[in-house]
ROSE-4610 file (N, C-alpha, C; in Angstrom, 1 decimal, always signed):
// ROSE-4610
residu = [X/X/X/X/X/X/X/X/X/X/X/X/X/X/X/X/X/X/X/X/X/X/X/X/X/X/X/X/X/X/X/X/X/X/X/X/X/X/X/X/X/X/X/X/X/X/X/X/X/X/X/X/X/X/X/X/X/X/X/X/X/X/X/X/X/X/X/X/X/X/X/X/X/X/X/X/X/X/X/X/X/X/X/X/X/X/X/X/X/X/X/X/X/X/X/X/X/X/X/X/X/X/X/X/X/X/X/X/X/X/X/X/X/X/X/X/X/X/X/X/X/X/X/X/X/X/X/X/X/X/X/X/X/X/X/X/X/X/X/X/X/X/X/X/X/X/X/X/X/X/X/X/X/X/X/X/X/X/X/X/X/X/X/X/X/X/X/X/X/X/X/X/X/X/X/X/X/X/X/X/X/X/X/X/X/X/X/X/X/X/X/X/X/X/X/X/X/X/X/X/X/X/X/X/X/X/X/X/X/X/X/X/X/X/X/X/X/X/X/X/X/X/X/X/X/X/X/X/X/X/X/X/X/X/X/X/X/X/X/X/X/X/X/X/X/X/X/X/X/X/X/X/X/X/X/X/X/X/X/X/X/X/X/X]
num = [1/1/1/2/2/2/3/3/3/4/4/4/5/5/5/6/6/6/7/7/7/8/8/8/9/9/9/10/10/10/11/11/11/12/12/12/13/13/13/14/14/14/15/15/15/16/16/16/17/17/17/18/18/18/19/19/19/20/20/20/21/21/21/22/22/22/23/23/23/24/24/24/25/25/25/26/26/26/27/27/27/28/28/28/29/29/29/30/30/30/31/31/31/32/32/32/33/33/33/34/34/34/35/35/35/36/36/36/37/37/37/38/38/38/39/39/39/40/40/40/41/41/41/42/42/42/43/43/43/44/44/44/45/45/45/46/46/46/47/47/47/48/48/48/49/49/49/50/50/50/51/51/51/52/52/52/53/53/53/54/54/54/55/55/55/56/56/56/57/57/57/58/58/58/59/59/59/60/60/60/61/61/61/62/62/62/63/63/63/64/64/64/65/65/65/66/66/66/67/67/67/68/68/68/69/69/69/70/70/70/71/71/71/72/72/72/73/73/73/74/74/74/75/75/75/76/76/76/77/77/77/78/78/78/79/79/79/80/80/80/81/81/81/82/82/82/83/83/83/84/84/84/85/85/85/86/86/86/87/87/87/88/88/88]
x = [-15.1/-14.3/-12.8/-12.4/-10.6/-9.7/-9.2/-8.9/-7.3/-7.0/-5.7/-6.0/-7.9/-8.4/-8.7/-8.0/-8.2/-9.2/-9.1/-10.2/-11.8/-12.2/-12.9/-13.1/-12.1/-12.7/-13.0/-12.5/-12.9/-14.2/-14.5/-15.8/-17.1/-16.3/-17.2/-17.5/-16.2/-16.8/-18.0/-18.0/-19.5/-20.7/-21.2/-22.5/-23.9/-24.0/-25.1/-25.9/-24.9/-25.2/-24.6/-24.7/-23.8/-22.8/-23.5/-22.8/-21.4/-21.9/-21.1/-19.7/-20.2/-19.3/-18.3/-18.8/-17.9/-16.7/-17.3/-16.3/-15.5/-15.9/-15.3/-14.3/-14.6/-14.1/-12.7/-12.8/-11.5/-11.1/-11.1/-10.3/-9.9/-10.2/-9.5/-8.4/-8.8/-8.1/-7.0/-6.7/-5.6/-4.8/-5.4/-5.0/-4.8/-5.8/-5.9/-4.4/-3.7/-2.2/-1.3/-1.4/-1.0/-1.2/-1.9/-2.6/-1.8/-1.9/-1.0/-2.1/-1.6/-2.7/-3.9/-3.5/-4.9/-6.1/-5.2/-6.5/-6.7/-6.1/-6.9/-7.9/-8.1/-8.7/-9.8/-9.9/-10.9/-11.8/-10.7/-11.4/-12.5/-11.9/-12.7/-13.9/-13.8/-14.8/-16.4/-15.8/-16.2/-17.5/-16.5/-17.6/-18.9/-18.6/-19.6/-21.2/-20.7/-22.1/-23.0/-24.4/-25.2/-25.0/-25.2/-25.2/-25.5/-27.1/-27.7/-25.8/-25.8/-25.2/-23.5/-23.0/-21.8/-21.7/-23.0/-23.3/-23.0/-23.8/-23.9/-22.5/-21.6/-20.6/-19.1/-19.0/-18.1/-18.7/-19.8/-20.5/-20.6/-20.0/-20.4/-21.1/-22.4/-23.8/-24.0/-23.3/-23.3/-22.1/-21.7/-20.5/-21.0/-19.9/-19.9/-20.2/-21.1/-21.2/-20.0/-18.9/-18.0/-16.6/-16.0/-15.5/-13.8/-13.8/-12.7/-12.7/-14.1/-14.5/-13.7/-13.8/-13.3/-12.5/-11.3/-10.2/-10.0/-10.5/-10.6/-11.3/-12.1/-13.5/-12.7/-11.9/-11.3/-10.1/-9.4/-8.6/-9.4/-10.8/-11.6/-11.6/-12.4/-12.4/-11.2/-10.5/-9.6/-8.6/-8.6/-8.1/-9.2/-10.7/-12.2/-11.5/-11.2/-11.0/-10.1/-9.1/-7.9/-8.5/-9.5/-10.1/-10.6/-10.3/-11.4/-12.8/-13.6/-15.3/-15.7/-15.2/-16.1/-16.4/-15.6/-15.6/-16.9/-17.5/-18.6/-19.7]
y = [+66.4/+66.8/+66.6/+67.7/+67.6/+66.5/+65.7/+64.1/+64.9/+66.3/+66.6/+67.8/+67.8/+68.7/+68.0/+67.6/+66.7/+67.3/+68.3/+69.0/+69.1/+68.7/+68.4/+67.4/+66.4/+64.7/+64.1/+64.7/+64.7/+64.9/+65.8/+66.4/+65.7/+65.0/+64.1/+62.6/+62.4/+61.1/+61.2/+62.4/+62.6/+62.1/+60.8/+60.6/+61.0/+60.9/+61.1/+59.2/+58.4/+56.9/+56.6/+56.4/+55.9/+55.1/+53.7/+52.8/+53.5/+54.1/+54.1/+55.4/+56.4/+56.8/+55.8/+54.8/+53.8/+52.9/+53.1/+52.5/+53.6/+54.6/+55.3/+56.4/+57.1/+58.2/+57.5/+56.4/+55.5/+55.4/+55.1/+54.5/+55.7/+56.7/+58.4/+59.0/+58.3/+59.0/+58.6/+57.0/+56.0/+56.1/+56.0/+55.5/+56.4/+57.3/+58.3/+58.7/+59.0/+59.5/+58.8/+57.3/+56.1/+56.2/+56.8/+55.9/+57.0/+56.4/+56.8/+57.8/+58.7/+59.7/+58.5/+57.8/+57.7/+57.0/+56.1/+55.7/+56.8/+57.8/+59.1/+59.4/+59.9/+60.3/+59.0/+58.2/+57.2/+57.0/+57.1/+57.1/+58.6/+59.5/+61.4/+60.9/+59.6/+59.7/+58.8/+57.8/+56.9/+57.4/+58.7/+59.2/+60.1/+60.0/+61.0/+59.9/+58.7/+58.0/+58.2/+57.6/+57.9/+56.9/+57.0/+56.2/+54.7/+54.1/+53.3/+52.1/+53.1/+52.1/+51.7/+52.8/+52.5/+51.4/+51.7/+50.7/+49.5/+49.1/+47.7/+47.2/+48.1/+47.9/+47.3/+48.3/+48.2/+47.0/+46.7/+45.5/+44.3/+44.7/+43.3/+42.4/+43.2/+42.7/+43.1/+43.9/+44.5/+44.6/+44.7/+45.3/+46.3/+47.5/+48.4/+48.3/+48.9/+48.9/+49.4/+50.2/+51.2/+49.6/+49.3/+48.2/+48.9/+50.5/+51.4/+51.1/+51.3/+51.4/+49.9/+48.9/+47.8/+47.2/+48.2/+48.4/+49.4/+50.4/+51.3/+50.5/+49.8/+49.7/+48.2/+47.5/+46.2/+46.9/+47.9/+48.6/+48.9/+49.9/+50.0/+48.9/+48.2/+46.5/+45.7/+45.7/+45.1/+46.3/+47.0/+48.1/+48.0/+47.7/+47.8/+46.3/+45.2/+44.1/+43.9/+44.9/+45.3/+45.9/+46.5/+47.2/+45.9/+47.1/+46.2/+46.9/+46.4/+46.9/+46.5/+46.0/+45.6/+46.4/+47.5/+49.1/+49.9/+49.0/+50.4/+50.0]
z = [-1.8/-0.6/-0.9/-0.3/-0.6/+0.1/-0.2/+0.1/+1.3/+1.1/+2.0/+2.7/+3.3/+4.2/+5.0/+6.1/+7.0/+7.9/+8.4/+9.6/+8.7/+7.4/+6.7/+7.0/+6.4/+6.4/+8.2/+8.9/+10.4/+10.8/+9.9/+10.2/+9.6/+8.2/+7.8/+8.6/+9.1/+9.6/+11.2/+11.0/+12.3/+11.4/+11.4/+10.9/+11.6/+12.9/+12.7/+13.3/+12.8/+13.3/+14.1/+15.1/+16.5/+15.8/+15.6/+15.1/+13.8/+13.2/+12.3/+12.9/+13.5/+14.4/+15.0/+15.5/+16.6/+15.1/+14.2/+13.0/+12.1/+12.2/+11.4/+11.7/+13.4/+13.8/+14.9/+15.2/+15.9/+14.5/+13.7/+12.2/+11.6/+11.8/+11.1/+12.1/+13.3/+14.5/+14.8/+14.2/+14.3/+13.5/+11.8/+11.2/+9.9/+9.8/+8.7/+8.1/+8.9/+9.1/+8.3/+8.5/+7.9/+6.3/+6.0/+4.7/+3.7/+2.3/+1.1/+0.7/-0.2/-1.0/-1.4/-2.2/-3.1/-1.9/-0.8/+0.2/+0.7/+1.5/+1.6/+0.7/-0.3/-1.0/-1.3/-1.5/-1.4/-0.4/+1.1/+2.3/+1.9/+1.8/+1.7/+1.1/-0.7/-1.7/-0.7/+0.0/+1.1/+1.2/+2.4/+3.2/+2.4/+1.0/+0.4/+0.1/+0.5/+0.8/+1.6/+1.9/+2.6/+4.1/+4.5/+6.2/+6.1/+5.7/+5.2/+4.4/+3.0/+2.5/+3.2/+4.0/+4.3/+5.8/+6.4/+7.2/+7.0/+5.6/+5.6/+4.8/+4.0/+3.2/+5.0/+5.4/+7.0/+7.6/+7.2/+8.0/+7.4/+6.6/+5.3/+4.8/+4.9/+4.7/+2.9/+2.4/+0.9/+1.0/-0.6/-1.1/-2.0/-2.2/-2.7/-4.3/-5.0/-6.2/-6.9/-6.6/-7.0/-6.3/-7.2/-6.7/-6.4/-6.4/-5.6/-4.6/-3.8/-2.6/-1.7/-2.2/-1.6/-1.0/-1.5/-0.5/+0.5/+0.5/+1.8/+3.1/+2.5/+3.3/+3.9/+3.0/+4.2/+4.8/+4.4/+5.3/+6.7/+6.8/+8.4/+8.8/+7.9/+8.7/+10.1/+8.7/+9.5/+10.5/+10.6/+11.8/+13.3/+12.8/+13.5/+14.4/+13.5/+14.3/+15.4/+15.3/+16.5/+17.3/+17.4/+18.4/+19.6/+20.4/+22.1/+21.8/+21.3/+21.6/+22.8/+23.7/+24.9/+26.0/+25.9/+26.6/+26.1/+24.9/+24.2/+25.3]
């Protein structure tokens, strides 16, 4: 995926997993804007995972075999932690 097709990477963050919607489509919506080329592009490589593993990676139940991955993914994190979830 093209890491500076945004109306693409938008479209990727539609999982398909509630939960992972509620972590990933507020963190593109906020924040995507923010970020330097290469987290763009890492966030894009991110999403080319399966549901299952990015779940547990945002959740911190696994870490990423791809040790790229590990900074994007405490970037959601910690954006996810500024959120009010008490609204969901």
């Amino acid at each position: 995926m093209n890491s500076t097709n945004k109306a693409r990477i938008h479209w990727a963050c539609y999982r398909g997993m509630r939960e992972l919607d509620l972590l990933i489509i507020p963190f593109f919506n906020d924040n995507f804007h923010l970020l330097n080329k290469r987290d763009k592009r890492l966030f894009s490589e991110l999403l080319e995972n399966n549901d299952p593993d990015l779940f547990s990676w945002l959740m911190n139940y696994k870490q990423p075999d791809d040790a790229r991955f590990k900074r994007i993914i405490s970037i959601i994190r910690d954006s996810n932690k500024k959120r009010d979830f008490s609204r969901l």
